[in-house]
N, C-alpha and C positions, 0 to 999 in steps of 0.2 A: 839442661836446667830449665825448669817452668816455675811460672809463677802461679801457687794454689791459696783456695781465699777455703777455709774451713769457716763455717756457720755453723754457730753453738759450740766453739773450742772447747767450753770447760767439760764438754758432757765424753762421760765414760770410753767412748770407743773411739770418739773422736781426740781421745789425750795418749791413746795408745795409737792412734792411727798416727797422730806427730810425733809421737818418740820414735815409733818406726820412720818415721821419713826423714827427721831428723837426722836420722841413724844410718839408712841404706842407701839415698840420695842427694843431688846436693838443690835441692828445691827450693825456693823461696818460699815462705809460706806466711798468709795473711792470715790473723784469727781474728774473728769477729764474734766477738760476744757481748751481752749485758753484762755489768760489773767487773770491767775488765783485771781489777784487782786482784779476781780470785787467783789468776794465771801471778806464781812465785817463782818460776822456773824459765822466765823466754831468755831466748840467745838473740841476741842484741842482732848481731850477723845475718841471721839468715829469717828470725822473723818480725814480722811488723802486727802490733796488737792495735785492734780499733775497738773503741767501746760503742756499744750501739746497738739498736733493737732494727733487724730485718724487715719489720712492719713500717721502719723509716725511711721509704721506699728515696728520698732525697740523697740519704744518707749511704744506703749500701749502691745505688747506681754510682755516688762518687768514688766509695771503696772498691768495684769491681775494673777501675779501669788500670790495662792491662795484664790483667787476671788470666791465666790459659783454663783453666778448669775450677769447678766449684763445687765442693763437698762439702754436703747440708745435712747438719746430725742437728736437727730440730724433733721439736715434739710439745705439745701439752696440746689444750681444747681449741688456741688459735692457730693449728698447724693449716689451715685453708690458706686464712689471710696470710698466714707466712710463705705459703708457696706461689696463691699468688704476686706476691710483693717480689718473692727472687726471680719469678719467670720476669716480670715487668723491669725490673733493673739490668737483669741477666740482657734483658733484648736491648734497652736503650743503652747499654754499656759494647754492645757488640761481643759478650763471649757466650759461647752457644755449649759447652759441656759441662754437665749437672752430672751429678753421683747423690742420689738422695734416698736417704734411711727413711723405710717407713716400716708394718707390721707384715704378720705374717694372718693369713682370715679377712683380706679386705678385697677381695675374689670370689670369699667362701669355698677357699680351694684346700681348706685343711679336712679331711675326712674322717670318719668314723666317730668312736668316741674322742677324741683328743682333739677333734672339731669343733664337738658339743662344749667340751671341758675350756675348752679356748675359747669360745662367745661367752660364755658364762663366766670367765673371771675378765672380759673385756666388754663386757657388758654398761651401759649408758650413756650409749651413742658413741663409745671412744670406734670400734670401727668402721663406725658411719663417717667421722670425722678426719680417717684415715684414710678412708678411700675416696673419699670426693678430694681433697687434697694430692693425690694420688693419680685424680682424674685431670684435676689442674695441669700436672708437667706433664700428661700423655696428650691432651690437649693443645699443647703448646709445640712452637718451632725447634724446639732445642733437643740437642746432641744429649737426651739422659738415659741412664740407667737407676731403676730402683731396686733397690734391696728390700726384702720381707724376711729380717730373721725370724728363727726359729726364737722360742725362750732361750733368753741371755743368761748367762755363767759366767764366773771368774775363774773358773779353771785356766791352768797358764798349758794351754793345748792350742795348735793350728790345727784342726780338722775340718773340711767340710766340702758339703756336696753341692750341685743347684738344681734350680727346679724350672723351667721356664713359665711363664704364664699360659695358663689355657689346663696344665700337668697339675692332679693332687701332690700337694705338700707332704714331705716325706717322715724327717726323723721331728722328736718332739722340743729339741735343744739345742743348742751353740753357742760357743764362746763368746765371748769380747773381741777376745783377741784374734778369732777364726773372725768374725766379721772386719776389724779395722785390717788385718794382711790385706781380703780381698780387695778393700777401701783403696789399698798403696799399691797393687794391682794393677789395677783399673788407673788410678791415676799415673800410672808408669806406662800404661799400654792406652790413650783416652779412647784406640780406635777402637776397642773390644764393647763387645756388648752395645752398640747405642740402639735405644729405640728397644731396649729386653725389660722386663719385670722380672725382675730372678727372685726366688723363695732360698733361703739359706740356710743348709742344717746342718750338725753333724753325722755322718753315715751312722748307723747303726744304734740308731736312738728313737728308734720308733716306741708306740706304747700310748695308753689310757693320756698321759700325763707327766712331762718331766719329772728326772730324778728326783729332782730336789723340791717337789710337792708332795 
């Protein structure tokens, strides 16, 4: 049993990534989010809800102690200040393993057309503001691995492949729920991957442009 501190609970793959762990281990698990209201569904037993913004760097260094690992499904225009805010807490709190969602193009390592087709609907600074963010945790002491999914789906499918850094990005798509398994993965295994940029697809979804554009 460990203890996991989820940043940004309420968000999509991160409410799947807790039903699964909920579900397959017996974890303790901390959620941290703004408005902590929206969560209708916590188990009194196994988790602990804080309401709070990550940029309250006071706040989440109290909430991180104890914590074995920490999985950060954050995003919008202040995703910098928010990483550095968790590396600074992460280190004054003493736990050193991050699992953090960021894009897939903040490398420039998606190729061809569905390169171009990917800067161009991510287009006004959103993967400039991903990748220096991106730069923040590989810059820092800490035990992480980042995720660059492919375009997200609600397909209720596990598929998927990796990519390492340095490797063009492969297929053009991937689940939710292919992302949040490997999330429960990785926090079942913390020794896997530290110190990887993994790109995340699913096989055989290459092309212009996801399906579902």
């Amino acid at each position: 049993m460990a203890n996991i501190m989820i940043l940004g609970a309420h968000g999509q793959i991160a409410t799947l990534a807790r039903h699964q762990l909920l579900k397959e281990t017996d974890h303790h698990l901390s959620l941290f989010l703004r408005n902590a209201g929206r969560l209708q569904d916590v188990n009194p037993q196994r988790e602990t809800v804080i309401d709070g913004d990550v940029t309250d760097n006071a706040k989440l260094t109290k909430a991180l102690a104890g914590i074995d690992v920490v999985y950060a499904n954050l995003g919008n225009k202040g995703i910098e200040d928010q990483a550095k805010s968790v590396v600074k807490a992460m280190d004054a709190a003493g736990v050193s393993r991050l699992i953090w969602i960021s894009t897939l193009g903040i490398y420039d390592e998606v190729p061809g057309a569905f390169g171009k087709w990917n800067h161009q609907m991510l287009d006004g600074g959103y993967l400039e503001t991903y990748a220096v963010a991106a730069k923040v945790i590989e810059n820092s002491d800490l035990k992480y691995t980042i995720i660059r999914p492919a375009w997200l789906s609600n397909k209720n499918i596990v598929s998927y492949e990796l990519t390492e850094k340095g490797e063009p990005f492969k297929g053009t798509e991937v689940s939710r729920r292919s992302i949040a398994d490997f999330v429960v993965k990785l926090i079942n295994d913390p020794s896997k991957h530290i110190g990887a940029s993994l790109g995340v697809d699913q096989p055989n979804t290459q092309g212009d442009k996801p399906s579902f554009y």
